[in-house]
C-alpha positions as CSV (number, residue, x, y, z in Angstrom):
1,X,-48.1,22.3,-33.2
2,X,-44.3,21.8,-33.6
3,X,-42.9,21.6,-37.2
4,X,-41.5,18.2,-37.9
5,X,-37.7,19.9,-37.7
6,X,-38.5,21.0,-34.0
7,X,-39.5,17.5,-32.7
8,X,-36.2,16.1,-34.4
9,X,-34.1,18.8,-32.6
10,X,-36.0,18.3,-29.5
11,X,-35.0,14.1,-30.2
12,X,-31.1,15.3,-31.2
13,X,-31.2,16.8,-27.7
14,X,-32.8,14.0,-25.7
15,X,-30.6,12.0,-27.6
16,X,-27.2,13.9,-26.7
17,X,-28.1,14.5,-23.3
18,X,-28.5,10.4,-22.6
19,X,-25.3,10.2,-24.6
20,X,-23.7,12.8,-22.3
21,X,-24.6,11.2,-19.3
22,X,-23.2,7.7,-20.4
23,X,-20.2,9.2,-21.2
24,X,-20.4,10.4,-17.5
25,X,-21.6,7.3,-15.6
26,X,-19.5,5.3,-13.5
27,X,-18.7,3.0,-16.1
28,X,-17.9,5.8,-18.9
29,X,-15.6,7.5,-16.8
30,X,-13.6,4.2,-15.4
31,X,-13.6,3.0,-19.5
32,X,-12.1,6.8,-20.6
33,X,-9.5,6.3,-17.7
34,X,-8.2,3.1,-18.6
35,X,-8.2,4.6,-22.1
36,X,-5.9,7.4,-21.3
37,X,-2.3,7.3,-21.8
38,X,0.0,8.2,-18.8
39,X,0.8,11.9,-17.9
40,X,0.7,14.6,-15.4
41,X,-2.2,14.0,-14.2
42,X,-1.3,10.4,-13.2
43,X,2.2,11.6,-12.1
44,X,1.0,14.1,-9.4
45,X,-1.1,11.3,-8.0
46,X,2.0,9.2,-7.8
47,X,4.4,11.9,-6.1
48,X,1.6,12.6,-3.6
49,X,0.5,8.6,-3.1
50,X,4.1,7.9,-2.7
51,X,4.9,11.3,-0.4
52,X,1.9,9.8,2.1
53,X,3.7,6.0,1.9
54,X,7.0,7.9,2.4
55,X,6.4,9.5,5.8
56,X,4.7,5.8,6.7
57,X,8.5,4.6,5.5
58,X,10.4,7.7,7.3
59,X,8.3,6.7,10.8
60,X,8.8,3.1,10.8
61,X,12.6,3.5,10.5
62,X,13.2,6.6,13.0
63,X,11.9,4.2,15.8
64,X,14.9,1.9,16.3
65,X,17.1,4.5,16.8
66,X,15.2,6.7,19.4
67,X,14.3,4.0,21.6
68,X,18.0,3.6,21.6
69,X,18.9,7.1,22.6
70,X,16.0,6.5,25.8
71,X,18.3,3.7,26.3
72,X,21.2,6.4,26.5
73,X,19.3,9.1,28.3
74,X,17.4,6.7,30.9
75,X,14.5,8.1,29.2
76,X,13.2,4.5,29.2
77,X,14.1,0.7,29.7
78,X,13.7,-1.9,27.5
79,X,10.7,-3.4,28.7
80,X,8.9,0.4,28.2
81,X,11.2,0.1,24.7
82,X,9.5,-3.1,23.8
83,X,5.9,-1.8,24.5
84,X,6.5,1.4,22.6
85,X,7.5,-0.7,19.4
86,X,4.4,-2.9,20.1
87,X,1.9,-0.5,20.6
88,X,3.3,1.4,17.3
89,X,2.4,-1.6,15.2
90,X,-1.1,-2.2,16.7
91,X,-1.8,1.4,16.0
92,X,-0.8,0.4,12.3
93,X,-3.1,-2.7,12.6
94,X,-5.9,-0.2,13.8
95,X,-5.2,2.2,11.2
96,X,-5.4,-0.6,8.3
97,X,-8.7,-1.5,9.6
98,X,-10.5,1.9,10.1
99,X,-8.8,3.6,6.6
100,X,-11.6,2.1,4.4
101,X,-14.5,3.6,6.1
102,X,-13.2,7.1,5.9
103,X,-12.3,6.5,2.5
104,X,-14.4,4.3,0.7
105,X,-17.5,6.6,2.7
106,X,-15.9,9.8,2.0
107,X,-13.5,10.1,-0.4
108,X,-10.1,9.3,-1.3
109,X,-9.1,12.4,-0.3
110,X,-10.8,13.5,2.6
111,X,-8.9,9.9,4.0
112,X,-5.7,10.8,3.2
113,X,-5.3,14.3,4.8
114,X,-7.9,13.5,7.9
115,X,-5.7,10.5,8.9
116,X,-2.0,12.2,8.1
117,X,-3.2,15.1,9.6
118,X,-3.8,12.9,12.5
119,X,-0.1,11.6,12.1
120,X,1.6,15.0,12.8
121,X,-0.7,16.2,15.3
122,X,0.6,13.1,17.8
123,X,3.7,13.4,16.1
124,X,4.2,17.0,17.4
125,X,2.6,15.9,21.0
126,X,4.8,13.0,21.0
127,X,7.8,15.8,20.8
128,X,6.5,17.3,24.1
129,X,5.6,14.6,26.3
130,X,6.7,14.3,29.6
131,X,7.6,10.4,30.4
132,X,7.5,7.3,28.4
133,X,3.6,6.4,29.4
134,X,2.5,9.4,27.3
135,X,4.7,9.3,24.2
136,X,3.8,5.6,24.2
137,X,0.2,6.6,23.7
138,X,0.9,9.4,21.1
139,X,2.4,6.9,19.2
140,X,-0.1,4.4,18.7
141,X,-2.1,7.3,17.6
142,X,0.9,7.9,14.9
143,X,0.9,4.5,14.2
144,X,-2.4,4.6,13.4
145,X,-2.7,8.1,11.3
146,X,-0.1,6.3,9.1
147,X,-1.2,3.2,9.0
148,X,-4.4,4.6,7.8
149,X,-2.7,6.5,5.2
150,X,-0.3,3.2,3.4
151,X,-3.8,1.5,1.9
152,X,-5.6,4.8,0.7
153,X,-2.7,6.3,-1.2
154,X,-2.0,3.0,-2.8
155,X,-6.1,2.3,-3.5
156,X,-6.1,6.0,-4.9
157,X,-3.4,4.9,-7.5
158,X,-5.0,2.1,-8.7
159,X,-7.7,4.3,-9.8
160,X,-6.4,6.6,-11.8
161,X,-4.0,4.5,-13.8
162,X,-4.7,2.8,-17.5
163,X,-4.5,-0.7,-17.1
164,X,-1.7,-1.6,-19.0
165,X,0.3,1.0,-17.0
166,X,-0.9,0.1,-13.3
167,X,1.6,-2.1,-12.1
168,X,4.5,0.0,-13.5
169,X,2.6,3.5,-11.6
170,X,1.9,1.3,-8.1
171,X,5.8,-0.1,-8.4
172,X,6.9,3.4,-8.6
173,X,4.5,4.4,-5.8
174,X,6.4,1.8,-3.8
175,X,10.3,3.0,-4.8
176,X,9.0,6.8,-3.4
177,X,7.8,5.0,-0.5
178,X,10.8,2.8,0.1
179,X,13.6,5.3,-0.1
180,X,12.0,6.4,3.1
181,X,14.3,3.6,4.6
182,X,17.6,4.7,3.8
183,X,16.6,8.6,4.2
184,X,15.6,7.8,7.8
185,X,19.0,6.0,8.2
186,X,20.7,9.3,6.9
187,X,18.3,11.6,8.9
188,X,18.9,9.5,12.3
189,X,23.2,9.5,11.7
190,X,22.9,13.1,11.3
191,X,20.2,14.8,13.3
192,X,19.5,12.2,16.6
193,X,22.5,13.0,18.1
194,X,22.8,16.7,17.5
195,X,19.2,17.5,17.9
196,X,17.7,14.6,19.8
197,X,14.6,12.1,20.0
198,X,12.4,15.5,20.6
199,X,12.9,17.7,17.9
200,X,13.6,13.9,15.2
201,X,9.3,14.3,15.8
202,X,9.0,17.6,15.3
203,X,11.0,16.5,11.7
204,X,8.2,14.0,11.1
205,X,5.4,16.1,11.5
206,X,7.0,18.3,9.3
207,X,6.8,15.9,6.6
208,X,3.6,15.4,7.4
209,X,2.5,18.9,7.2
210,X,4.3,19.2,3.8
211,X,3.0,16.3,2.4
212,X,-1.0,17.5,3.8
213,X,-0.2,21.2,2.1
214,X,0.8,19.7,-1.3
215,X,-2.0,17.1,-1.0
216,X,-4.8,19.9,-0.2
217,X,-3.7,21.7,-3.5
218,X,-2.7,19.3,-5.7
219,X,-4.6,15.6,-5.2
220,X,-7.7,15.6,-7.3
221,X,-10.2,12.7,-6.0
222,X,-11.0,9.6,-7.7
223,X,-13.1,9.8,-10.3
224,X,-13.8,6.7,-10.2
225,X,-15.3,7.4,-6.7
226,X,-16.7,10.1,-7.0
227,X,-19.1,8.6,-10.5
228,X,-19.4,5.8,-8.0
229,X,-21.2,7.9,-5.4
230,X,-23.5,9.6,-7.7
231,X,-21.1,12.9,-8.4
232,X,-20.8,12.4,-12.3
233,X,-20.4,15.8,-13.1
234,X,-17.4,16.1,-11.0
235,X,-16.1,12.8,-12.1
236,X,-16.1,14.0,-15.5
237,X,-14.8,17.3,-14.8
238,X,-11.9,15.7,-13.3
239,X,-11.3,13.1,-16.6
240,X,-12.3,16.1,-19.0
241,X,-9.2,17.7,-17.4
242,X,-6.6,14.4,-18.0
243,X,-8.1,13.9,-21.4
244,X,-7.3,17.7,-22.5
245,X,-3.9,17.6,-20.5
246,X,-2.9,14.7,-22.8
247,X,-4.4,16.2,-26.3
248,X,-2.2,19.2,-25.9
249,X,0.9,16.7,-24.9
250,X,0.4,15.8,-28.5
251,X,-1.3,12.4,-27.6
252,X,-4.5,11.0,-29.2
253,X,-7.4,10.4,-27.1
254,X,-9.8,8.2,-28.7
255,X,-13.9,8.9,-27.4
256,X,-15.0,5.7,-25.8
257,X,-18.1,4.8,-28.0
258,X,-21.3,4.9,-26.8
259,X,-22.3,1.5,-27.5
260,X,-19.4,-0.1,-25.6
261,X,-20.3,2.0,-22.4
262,X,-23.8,0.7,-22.4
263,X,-22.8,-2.8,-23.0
264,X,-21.0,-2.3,-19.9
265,X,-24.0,-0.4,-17.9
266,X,-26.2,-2.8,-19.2
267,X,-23.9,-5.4,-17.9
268,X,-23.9,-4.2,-14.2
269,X,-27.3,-2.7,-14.1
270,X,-27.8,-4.6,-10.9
271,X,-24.4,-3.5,-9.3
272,X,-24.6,-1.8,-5.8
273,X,-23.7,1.8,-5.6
274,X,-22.5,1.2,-1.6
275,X,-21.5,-2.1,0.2
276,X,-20.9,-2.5,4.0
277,X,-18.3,-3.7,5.7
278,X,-18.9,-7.2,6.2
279,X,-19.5,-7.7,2.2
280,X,-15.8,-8.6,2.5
281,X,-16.6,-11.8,4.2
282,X,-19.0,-13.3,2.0
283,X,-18.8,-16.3,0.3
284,X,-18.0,-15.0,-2.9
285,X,-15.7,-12.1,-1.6
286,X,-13.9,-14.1,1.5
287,X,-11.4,-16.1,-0.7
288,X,-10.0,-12.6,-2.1
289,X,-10.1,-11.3,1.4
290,X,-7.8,-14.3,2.7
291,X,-5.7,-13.9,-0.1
292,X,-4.9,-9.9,0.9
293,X,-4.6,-11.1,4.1
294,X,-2.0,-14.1,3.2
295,X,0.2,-12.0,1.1
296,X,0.7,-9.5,3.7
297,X,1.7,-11.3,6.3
298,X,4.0,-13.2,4.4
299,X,5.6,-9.7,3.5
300,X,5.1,-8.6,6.7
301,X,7.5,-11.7,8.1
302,X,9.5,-12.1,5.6
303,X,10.5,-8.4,5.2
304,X,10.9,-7.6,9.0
305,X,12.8,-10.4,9.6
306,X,15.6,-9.7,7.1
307,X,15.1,-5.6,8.0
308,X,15.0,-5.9,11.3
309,X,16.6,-9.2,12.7
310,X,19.5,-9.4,10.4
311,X,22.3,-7.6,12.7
312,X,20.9,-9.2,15.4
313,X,21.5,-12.6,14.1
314,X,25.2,-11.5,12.4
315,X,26.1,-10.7,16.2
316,X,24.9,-14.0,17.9
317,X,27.5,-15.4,15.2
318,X,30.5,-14.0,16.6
319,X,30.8,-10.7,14.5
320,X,30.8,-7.2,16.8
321,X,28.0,-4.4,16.3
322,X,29.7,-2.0,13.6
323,X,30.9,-5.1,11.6
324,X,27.3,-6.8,11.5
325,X,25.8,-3.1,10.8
326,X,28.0,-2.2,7.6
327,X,27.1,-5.8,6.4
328,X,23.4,-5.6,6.8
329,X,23.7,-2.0,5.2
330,X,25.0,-3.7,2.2
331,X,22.3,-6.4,2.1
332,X,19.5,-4.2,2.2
333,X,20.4,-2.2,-0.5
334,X,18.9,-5.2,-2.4
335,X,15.8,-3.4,-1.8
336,X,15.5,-0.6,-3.9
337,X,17.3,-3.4,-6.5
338,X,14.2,-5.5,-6.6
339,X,11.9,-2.2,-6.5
340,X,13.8,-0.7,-9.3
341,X,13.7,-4.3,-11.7
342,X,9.9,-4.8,-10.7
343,X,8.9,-1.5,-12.1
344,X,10.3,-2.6,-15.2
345,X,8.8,-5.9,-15.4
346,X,5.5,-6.1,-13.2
347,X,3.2,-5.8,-16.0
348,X,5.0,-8.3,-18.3
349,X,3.8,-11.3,-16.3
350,X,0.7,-12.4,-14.4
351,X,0.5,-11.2,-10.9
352,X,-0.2,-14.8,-9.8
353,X,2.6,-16.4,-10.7
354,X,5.0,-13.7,-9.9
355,X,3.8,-14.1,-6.3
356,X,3.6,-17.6,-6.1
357,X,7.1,-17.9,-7.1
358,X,8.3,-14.6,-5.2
359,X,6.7,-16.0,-2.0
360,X,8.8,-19.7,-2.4
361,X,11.7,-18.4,-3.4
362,X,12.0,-16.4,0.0
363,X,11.4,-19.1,1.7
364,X,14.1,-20.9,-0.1
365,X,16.6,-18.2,-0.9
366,X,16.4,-17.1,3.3
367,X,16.8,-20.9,4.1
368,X,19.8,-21.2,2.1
369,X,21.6,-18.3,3.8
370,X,21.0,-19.7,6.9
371,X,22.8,-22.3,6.3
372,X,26.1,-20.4,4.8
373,X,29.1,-21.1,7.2
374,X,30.4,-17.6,8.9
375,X,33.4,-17.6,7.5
376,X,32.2,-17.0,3.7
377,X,31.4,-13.4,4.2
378,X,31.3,-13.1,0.6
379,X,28.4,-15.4,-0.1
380,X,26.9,-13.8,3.0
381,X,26.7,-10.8,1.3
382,X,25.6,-11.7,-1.7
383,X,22.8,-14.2,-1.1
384,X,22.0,-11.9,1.7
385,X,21.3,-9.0,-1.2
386,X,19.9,-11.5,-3.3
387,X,17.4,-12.4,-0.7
388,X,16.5,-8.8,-0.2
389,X,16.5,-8.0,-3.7
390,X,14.0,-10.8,-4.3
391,X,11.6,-10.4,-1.5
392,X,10.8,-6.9,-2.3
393,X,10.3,-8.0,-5.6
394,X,7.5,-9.8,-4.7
395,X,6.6,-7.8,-1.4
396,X,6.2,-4.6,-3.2
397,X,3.6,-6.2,-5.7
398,X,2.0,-7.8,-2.9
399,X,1.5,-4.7,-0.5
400,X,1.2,-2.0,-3.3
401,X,0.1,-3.5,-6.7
402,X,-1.7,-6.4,-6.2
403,X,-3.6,-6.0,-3.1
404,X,-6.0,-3.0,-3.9
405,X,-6.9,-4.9,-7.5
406,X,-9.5,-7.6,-6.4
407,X,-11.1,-5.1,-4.4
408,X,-14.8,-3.5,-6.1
409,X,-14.3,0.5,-6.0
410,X,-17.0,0.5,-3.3
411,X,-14.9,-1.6,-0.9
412,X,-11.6,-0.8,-2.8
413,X,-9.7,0.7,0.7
414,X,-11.5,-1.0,3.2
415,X,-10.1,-4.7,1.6
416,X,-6.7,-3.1,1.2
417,X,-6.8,-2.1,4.5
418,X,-8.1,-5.2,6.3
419,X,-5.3,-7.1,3.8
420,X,-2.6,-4.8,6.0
421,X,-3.9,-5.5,9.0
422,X,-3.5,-8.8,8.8
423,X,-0.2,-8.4,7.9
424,X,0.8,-6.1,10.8
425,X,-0.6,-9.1,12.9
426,X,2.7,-10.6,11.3
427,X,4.8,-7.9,12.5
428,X,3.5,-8.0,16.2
429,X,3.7,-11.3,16.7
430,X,6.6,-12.8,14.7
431,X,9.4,-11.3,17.0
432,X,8.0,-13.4,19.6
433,X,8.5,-16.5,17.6
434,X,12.2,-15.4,15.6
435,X,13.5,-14.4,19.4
436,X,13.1,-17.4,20.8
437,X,14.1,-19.4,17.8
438,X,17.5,-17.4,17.9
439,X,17.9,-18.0,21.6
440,X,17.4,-22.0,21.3
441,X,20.1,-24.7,19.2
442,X,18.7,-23.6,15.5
443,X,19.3,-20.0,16.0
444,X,18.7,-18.5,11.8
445,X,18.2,-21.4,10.5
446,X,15.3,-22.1,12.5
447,X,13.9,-18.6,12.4
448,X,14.6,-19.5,8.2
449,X,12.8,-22.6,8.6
450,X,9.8,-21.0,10.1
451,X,9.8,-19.0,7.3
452,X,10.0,-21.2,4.4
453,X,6.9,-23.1,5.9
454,X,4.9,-20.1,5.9
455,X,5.8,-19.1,2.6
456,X,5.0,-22.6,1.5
457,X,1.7,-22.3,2.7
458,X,1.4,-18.3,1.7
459,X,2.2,-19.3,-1.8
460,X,-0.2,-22.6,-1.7
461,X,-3.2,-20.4,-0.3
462,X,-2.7,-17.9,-3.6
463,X,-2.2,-20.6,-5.9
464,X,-6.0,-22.2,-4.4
465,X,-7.7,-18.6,-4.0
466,X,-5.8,-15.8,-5.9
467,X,-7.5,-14.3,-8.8
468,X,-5.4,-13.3,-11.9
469,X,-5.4,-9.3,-12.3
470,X,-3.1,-8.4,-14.8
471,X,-4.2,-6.5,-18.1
472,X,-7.9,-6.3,-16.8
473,X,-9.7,-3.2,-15.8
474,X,-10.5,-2.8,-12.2
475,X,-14.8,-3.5,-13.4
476,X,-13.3,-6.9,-15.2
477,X,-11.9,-8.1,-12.2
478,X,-14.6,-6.8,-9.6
479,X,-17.6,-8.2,-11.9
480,X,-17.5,-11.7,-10.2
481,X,-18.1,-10.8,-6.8
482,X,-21.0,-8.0,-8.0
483,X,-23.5,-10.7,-9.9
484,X,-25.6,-10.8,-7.0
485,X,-24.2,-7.7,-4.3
486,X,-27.7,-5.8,-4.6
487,X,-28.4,-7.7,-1.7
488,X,-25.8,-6.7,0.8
489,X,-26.1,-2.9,-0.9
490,X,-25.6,-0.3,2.3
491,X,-28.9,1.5,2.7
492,X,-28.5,5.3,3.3
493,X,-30.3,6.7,6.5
C-alpha cells in the first residue's frame, strides 16, 4: 500500500499537470499574450505582416503606369486597359473571400506564403506573356494571391499583440504597408522606362519571393490558433519563447493565475473549437459582418477616389497633366500624415467614435474641396492634404485595426476577408459612377456629393451596429456571438 507521502506526491502531480495544461489552453495562452509587454517577438510579426501588405501596396500602384506604357507600345488599347484594371480588382475581391478558409482551416501561416507564393508565380508568368488576353488572366490571379494575403497578415497581428498595444502595432502594420505607394511611384519613374512593363513584374515577384523567404524562417504562427485547434503544446512553446525573450529584456512577466484562467474556461466551456463559413451570417454575427463590410467600402471609395481620380479631375478644370500631377503628389502626402498621427493616437479613443467621425468628416472635408474655386491653388492644396490626411486616419483603422477585432479567432480571417471584399465591390464599381458624374454639369462636386451621402450612411450603419473594441481582449469582444455557437460548430469528417 502507498505511504500517505506517496499519494500526496502522486496529488501534487495530478495537481500540476491540470495546472500545466490551463496554463496551456486556449484561453491561458490568449490571457499570457495580452499580458506580455511589446518586443521582438511582436516586432518580427509586424515587419513580415506589413512586408506581405507592402507588395499588396507595391502592385496596386505599378498598374497605372504600365497600362500606360501598352498605351505607348500598342501593347494594348484602352478598352483591353480598362478590363485589365477590372479584372485586377475582382481577383482582389476573390482573394478577400477565399483567404479565410486557408487560414482560419490551416494556419496563419500556411495562408500567407500559399497565397503570396501564388502572387509571384503569376507575377513572373505575367512577365512572359505573349498578348494582352493572357497577362490579363495572370493578373487576376495576382490580384487574387494578394488580395488573399492584405486580411491574413493583418488578422495574424491582431493576435499576437497585448491589448493595450494593438491599435498602435496594426497602425504601424499599415504605415509599412502604405509606403508601398510612394516606393512604387519612385520604382515606376525610374525603372518603367529603362527596363519596361516586363521585367517591372519580374521586380514584383521579387518582392514576393523575399518577403515568402523571410516569412518561411522567421513568422511563428498564432498561438492563439494553433491552442484554438487543439495544438497547446506548440502554442505554448511559441508564448514560452515571447515570455523568456521579454524576462531577459529586463521586463517583468507576471504568471497569469490559475484561477483567472479557469474563470475564463469555465466561462466559455460551451465555445466551438471550429465554425463554418456561413456562421458569419447569423443573427447574432451578421450586424458585425455588415459593419466590416460598411467600413470598407466606404474606404474603398473614399480612398480611390482621392488616389486615383484626383488628376483626372485637376485636368477637366483647365490645369495641363504635369501641373495637376505635382499637385496631387503634394496632396497625397497627407497619407502617411494621418498614418503617422493615428499610430500615436488610435488607442487613446474608442474605435467607434473615431470612425464615426472619420467617416463624416470625409464626406464633409471632400465636399468642401469640391467646391473651392480653381484659382485658390493654395486652399486646393491644403484642404486637398487635409482631406487625405484625414481619410487615412480613419481608413487605416478601418481596413487594418478595427476590422479583424469583432471577428472570434475561429472565423477571425474569413470575416476580415469577406469585410474586404465588400469593399473591393467599391473599387469595381465606383469608377463607373465618379466617370460619369465628372462627364455631366456637377463634375467633383457631384462625385463629392456622392460621397458624402455614402459616408453619411457608412457612419449611421456603425453608429446602429458597430461594436466598441478598444482596451478589450479579442475573447471579451468575441464572447457575445459565442453564447450559443455550439450549434453551428464545423463537424470534422
Amino acid at each position: 500500500m502507498a505511504s500517505t507521502a506517496e499519494i500526496n506526491a502522486r496529488l501534487d502531480a495530478v495537481q500540476h499537470s491540470v495546472d500545466g495544461s490551463l496554463q496551456k489552453s486556449y484561453h491561458g495562452i490568449a490571457a499570457r499574450i495580452d499580458r506580455l509587454p511589446a518586443g521582438r517577438a511582436q516586432r518580427t510579426v509586424l515587419w513580415l505582416a506589413g512586408g506581405v501588405c507592402f507588395c499588396d501596396s507595391i502592385d496596386m500602384n505599378i498598374g497605372g503606369p504600365i497600362i500606360a506604357q501598352f498605351l505607348t507600345t500598342g501593347f494594348s488599347d484602352s478598352g483591353a486597359n480598362a478590363l485589365f484594371v477590372s479584372v485586377t480588382a475582382l481577383g482582389y475581391l476573390f482573394g478577400g473571400l477565399v483567404s479565410g478558409i486557408i487560414s482560419d482551416g490551416f494556419g496563419r501561416k500556411k495562408a500567407i506564403v500559399t497565397f503570396a507564393s501564388i502572387f509571384t508565380v503569376f507575377a513572373v508568368v505575367a512577365s512572359l506573356c505573349p498578348d494582352m488576353n493572357t497577362l490579363t488572366v495572370c493578373r487576376f490571379f495576382m490580384g487574387l494571391g494578394l488580395g488573399a494575403t492584405y486580411p491574413c497578415g493583418y488578422g495574424a497581428m491582431s493576435e499576437f499583440t497585448p491589448t493595450a498595444k494593438r491599435g498602435r502595432y496594426q497602425a504601424w502594420v499599415g504605415l509599412i504597408a502604405n509606403s508601398g505607394s510612394p516606393t512604387s511611384a519612385f520604382l515606376c519613374a525610374v525603372l518603367l522606362p529603362v527596363i519596361g512593363w516586363r521585367n517591372m513584374f519580374l521586380v514584383a515577384a521579387t518582392l514576393g519571393l523575399i518577403v515568402i523567404l523571410c516569412i518561411l524562417k522567421w513568422f511563428p504562427e498564432s498561438p492563439r490558433w494553433l491552442a484554438q485547434h487543439g495544438r497547446n503544446d506548440e502554442a505554448d512553446a511559441q508564448v514560452t519563447i515571447m515570455e523568456n525573450q521579454m524576462r531577459a529584456a529586463g521586463h517583468t512577466v507576471d504568471v497569469v493565475p490559475d484561477e483567472e484562467i479557469k474563470a475564463l474556461v469555465e466561462a466559455a466551456k460551451n465555445e466551438p473549437k471550429e465554425l463554418p463559413y456561413s456562421f458569419l451570417f447569423t443573427k447574432k454575427m451578421l450586424p458585425r459582418t455588415i459593419v466590416a463590410g460598411t467600413i470598407q467600402f466606404c474606404n474603398f471609395v473614399v480612398s480611390y477616389t482621392i488616389i486615383t481620380w484626383t488628376p483626372t479631375i485637376f485636368v477637366q478644370r483647365g490645369f495641363d497633366v504635369a501641373y495637376s500631377t505635382a499637385i496631387t503628389a503634394v496632396i497625397l502626402l497627407g497619407i502617411p500624415t494621418g498614418i503617422a498621427i493615428l499610430s500615436l493616437l488610435v488607442d487613446r479613443w474608442g474605435r467607434k467614435p473615431q470612425l464615426i467621425i472619420g467617416i463624416l468628416g470625409s464626406g464633409l472635408i471632400g465636399y468642401i474641396w469640391s467646391l473651392i474655386p480653381v484659382d485658390m491653388i493654395p486652399l486646393i492644396v491644403v484642404m486637398g492634404f487635409i482631406l487625405a490626411a484625414w481619410t487615412n486616419y480613419w481608413g487605416l483603422i478601418a481596413s487594418s485595426v478595427y476590422l479583424p477585432e469583432p471577428f472570434p479567432t475561429q472565423v477571425r480571417v474569413r470575416g476580415a476577408g469577406v469585410g474586404n471584399a465588400i469593399g473591393r465591390v467599391g473599387a469595381v464599381l465606383s469608377p463607373f459612377w465618379i466617370a460619369a458624374l465628372l462627364s455631366g454639369p456637377l463634375g467633383a462636386t457631384g462625385v463629392y456629393a456622392v460621397n458624402g451621402l455614402i459616408c453619411v450612411a457608412g457612419a449611421i450603419i456603425v453608429g446602429v451596429l458597430g461594436v466598441e473594441t478598444t482596451g478589450k481582449t479579442l475573447e471579451e469582444i468575441a464572447a457575445p456571438v459565442l453564447e450559443d455557437a455550439a450549434k453551428y460548430e464545423k463537424k470534422r469528417g
